[in-house]
N, C-alpha and C positions, 0 to 999 in steps of 0.2 A: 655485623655484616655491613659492607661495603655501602650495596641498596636498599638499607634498609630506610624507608621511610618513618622520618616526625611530625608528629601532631603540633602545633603550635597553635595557642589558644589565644585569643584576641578579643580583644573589647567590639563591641559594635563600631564602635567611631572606628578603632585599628583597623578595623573589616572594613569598614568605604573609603576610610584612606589609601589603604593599600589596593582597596579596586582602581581607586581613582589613580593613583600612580600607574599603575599596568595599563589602562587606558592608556593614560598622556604618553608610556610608552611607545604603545602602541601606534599610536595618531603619529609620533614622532617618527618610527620605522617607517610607515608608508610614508612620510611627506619625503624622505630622505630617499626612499625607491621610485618616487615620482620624479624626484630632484633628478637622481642620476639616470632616470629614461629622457627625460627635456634634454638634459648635455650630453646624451646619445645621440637625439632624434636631429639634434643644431650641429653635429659633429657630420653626423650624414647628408646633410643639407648641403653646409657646406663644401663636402667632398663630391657631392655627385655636382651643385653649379658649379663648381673649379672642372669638374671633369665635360662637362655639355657646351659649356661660354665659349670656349675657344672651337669646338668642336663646328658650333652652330655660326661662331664668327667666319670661320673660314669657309662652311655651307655658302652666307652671304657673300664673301667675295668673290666666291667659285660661280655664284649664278651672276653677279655683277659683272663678272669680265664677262663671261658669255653672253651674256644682253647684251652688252655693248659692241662686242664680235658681229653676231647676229645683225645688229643695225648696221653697222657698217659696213657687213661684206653685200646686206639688200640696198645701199644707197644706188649701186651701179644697175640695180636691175628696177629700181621705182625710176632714176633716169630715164630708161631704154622702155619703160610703160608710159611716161609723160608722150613720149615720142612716137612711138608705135601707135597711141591711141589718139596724137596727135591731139595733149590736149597745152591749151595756152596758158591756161591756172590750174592748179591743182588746191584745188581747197579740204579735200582728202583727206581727213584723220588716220582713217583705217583703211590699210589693206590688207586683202586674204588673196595667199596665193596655195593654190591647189597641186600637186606634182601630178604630173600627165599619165601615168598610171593609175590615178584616183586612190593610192591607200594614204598619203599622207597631207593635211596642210596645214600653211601656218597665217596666222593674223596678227600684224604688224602697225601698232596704232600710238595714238595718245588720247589720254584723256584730255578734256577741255572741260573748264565752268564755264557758262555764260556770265558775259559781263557788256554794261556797255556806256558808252559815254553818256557825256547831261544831256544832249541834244535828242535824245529818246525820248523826253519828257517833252517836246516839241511836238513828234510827230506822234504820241498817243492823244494829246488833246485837241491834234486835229483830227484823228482819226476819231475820236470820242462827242466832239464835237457834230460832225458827219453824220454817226450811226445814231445818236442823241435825237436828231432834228426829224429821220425817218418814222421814227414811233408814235403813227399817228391811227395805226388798228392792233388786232390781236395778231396778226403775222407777221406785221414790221417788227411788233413788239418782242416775237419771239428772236427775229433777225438781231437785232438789240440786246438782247441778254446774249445771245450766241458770240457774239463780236466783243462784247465787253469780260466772259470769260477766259477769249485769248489770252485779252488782254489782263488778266490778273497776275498775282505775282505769287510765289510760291511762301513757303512760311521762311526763307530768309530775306523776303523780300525782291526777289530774284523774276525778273520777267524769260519765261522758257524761250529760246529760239526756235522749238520746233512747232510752236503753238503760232509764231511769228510767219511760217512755210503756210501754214492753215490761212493765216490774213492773209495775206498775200493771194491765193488762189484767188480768194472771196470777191476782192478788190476788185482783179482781173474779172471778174464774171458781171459785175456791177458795170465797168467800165466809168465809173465817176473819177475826176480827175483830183477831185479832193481826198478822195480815200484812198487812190493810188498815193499818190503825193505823201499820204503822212506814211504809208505805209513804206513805203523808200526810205523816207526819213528815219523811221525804225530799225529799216535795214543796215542801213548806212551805219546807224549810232553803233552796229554790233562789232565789239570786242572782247571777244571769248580770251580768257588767260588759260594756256595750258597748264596742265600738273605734271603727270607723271605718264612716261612709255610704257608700255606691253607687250608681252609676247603670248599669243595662243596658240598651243602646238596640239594637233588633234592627227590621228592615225585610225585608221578604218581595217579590220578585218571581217571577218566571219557574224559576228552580232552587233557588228555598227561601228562608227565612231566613236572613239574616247580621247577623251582629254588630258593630255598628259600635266600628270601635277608637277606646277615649279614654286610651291609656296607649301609649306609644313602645313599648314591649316590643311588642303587639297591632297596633301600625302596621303596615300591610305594607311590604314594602322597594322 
């Protein structure tokens, strides 16, 4: 008969030899179905970033010309705000402009790092100097540490300019012409380097305002 099964009779050693071989078979089939799922999974990989790269390139230049749209058709109307509101500088990073209906507005800005010349090291040691000399109870003493933490710098070493608006007041309220003085000088030394433009486009209906996403990260899923 065709199926008919044989007995084959084997030594012990032949008996774990032949285990052992069906094993290494075996260990060998799986390495060889793991092999060809890896040169699947690297096949698909590849096929879907060839399919997204170009897709997500043109996203980027699609919102780049529009940014740059956007700014420039608002340059005539940041003009005609300089003027209306009659101002002489505009020091202004950010503007939001609201549409007169109230459902839509947008915020038109840059970023900026604080930066500033050497001459800032000028007017912190006189200003240091100044509030140093005051500490001569426990409430100047507190005036003193208040003044000196404006004055600290951040963990890249960076002195905040908005902490510089806080001196400033203090100055003014003291009326001392030394702690004005350095604090000008502070002023003065400031040279913020810009980064990068923005746009923030927000619309209002029925449950408030939202924020229209222009960045994959802000897309919803």
């Amino acid at each position: 008969m065709e199926n008919e099964k044989k007995v084959v009779e084997m030594t012990t050693a032949e008996a774990e030899a032949f285990a052992a071989f069906q094993k290494q078979q075996e260990k060998e089939r799986i390495a060889r179905h793991r092999k060809a799922n890896r040169e699947v999974y690297a096949e698909l990989v590849d096929d879907e970033i060839a399919t997204a790269l170009p897709e997500l390139r043109a996203l980027s230049e699609q919102i780049k010309t529009v940014k740059a749209k956007v700014f420039e058709n608002f340059k005539e109307v940041l003009r005609m705000k300089s003027e209306v509101m009659q101002l002489t500088t505009d020091t202004q990073r950010t503007h939001t402009f609201t549409h007169s209906d109230g459902s839509m507005r947008l915020t038109l800005g840059v970023n900026a790092v604080d930066d500033w010349r050497d001459t800032v090291e000028d007017g912190i040691t006189m200003v240091k100097q100044y509030i140093e000399s005051l500490a001569t109870d426990d409430k100047s003493k507190m005036l003193v540490n208040t003044v000196l933490r404006l004055l600290s710098r951040d963990q890249k070493g960076t002195l905040k300019a908005s902490r510089v608006l806080q001196l400033r007041k203090m100055a003014e309220e003291t009326q001392d012409d030394t702690f004005i003085e350095g604090v000008r000088i502070i002023e003065e030394s400031y040279q913020p380097s810009t980064t990068k433009t923005f746009i923030r486009a927000e619309f209002k209906d029925d449950k408030g305002w939202h924020i229209v996403p222009l960045s994959v990260t802000e897309a919803d899923d």
